[in-house]
Residue, then its C-alpha position, 0 to 999 in steps of 0.5 A: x740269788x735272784x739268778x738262782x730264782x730266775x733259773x727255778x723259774x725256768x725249770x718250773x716253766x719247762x716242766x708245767x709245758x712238759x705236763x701239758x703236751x702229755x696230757x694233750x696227748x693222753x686226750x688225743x688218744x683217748x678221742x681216737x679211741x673213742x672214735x674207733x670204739x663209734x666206727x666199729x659199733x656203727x659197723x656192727x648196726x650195718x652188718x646187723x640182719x635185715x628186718x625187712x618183709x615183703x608179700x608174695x603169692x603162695x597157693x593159698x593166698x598172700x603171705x608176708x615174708x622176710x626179704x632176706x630170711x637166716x633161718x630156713x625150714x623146707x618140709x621136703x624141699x630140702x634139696x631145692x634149699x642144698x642146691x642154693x647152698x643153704x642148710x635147712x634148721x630141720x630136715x624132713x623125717x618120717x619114722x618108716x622112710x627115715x630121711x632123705x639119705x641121699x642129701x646127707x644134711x647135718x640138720x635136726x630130724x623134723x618128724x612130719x608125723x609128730x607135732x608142728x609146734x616141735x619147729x618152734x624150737x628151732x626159731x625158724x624165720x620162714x618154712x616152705x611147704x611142697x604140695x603135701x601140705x594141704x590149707x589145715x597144715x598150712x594154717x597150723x605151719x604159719x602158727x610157727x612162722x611165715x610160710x610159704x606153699x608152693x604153688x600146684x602150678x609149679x610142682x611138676x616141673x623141677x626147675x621152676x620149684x627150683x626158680x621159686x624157692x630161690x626168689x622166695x628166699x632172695x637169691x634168684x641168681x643162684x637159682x638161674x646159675x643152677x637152673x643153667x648147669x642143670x639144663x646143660x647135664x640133662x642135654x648132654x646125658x639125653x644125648x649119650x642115652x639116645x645114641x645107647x639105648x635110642x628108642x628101646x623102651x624103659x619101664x620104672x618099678x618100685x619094690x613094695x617091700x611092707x606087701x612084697x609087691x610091685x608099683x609101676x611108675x607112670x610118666x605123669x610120677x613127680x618121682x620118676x617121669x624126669x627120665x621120660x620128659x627131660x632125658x627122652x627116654x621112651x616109657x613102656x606103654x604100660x607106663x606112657x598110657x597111665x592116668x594115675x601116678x603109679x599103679x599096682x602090678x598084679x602077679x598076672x600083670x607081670x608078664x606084660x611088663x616086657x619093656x627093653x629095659x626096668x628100673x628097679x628100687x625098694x620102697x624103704x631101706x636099701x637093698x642090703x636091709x635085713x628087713x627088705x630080703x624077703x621081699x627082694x626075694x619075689x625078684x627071683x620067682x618064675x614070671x619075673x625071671x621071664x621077663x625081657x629085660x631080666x634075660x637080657x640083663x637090662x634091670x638095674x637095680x637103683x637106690x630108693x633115696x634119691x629116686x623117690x625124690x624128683x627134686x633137683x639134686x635128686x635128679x642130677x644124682x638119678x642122670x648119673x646112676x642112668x649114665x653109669x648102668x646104662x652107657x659104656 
């Protein structure tokens, strides 16, 4: 009997040690799943966005800005902002130019002409303005968010509206890598337009269609003056003389535009549109037929998205349309 007890004892004793490895276990486990649950909420406060600010100097004085902005509004900057690999919140519309077509965003329309507090819906943490925000606008901008106006001193120059944005928005070194490649195309392509063209001289006209005009383009032009500056090519005197950006040509005028070669592109729309035919037509009348560059089949006809930017993009895209119309 007592061997009996002795032998329950023992079982008992076996199983109390059993219960307590289990739960010694069942313990662990739920410390190491506790552990982990810590490590990866301590992971997520890492990788949360940075709230830090810093203040730069636009041109209308200083401004405090996010280091590392998530949402970008660029009001006709959008292009500076692509060619960083960041999509804008917004893009840039007017009702009668529409958008900047050539970039082909997937980004809501932003009307320019419409109300400014329309961006706050789309939570914007930093807008960039170009130069046509004058200090009212800009007043009314930084009412949304942080803004920042590019600086009159770098508005004539594509690359340094170029450097300047990627600084401002915290990515300097993508700037300079563009900055780099970009400088590489221009050189080769000047090169390749020297040895076609060389010094024959090249006159930039833009197609009026609302009053079935025609604007000459100057070197000074934000737009177009790249091709004179940057690429080399040698502007028509009429051009190269030029105070002012562009200039009406009168139908009397007309005759004197006897450069070796005219750029050509509609003020809105496309060639093709329905509403710019009757304009395109003018293009068919005696003195422009009379022209030089007409006769020797030297007028390239060029799409108005692209060449009514002087972004970077903008410009990359113009150096192709040159290379293809103008060289073998």
């Amino acid at each position: 009997m007592v061997r009996l007890s002795k032998v329950i004892q023992g079982w008992l004793m076996l199983l109390l040690l059993t219960a307590m490895v289990i739960s010694g276990c069942s313990a662990n486990t739920e410390t190491s799943a506790q552990q982990g649950e810590a490590k990866n909420s301590t992971s997520v406060e890492t990788e949360a966005p940075n709230n830090e600010t810093r203040v730069v100097k636009d041109e209308f004085g200083e401004v405090t800005i996010p280091v590392h902005p998530q949402r970008i509004a660029g009001i006709y900057v959008e292009d500076y902002l692509k060619a960083l690999d960041i999509t804008p919140v917004v893009q840039w519309y007017h009702p009668t130019w529409g958008v900047q077509d050539y970039l082909k965003l997937d980004a809501p329309k932003f009307d320019t002409t419409g109300s400014i507090e329309a961006l706050l819906q789309y939570n914007p943490d930093l807008i960039i303005v170009d130069g046509g925000v004058d200090a009212t606008q800009y007043e009314q901008y930084s009412k949304v968010a942080p803004t920042y106006r590019l600086p009159e001193s770098v508005l004539q120059d594509s690359n340094q509206v170029l450097t300047t944005i990627a600084d401002i928005v915290g990515q300097p070194e993508k700037g300079v890598a563009f900055e780099k490649q970009f400088k590489q195309k221009i050189a080769d392509a000047k090169a390749k337009l020297q040895q076609t063209i060389g010094n024959e001289t090249v006159a930039v006209v833009r197609l009026n269609v609302a009053d079935k005009g025609l604007a000459l383009f100057g070197v000074k032009n934000r737009y177009t003056g790249f091709v004179y500056s940057d690429l080399g090519l040698t502007p028509h005197p009429l051009a190269r003389d030029m105070k002012e950006y562009q200039e009406i040509l009168s139908e009397e005028a007309i005759p004197s535009l006897d450069a070796d070669h005219i750029i050509v592109f509609p003020s809105n729309g496309t060639w093709d549109s329905a509403e710019n035919q009757e304009a395109i037509h003018m293009l068919d009348g005696k003195l422009w037929q009379s022209l030089p560059a007409v006769k020797n089949k030297h007028v390239y006809m060029m799409e108005r998205s692209q060449w009514q930017s002087g972004a970077v993009i903008a410009n990359s895209m113009k150096i192709d349309d040159l290379l293809e119309k103008m060289t073998p």
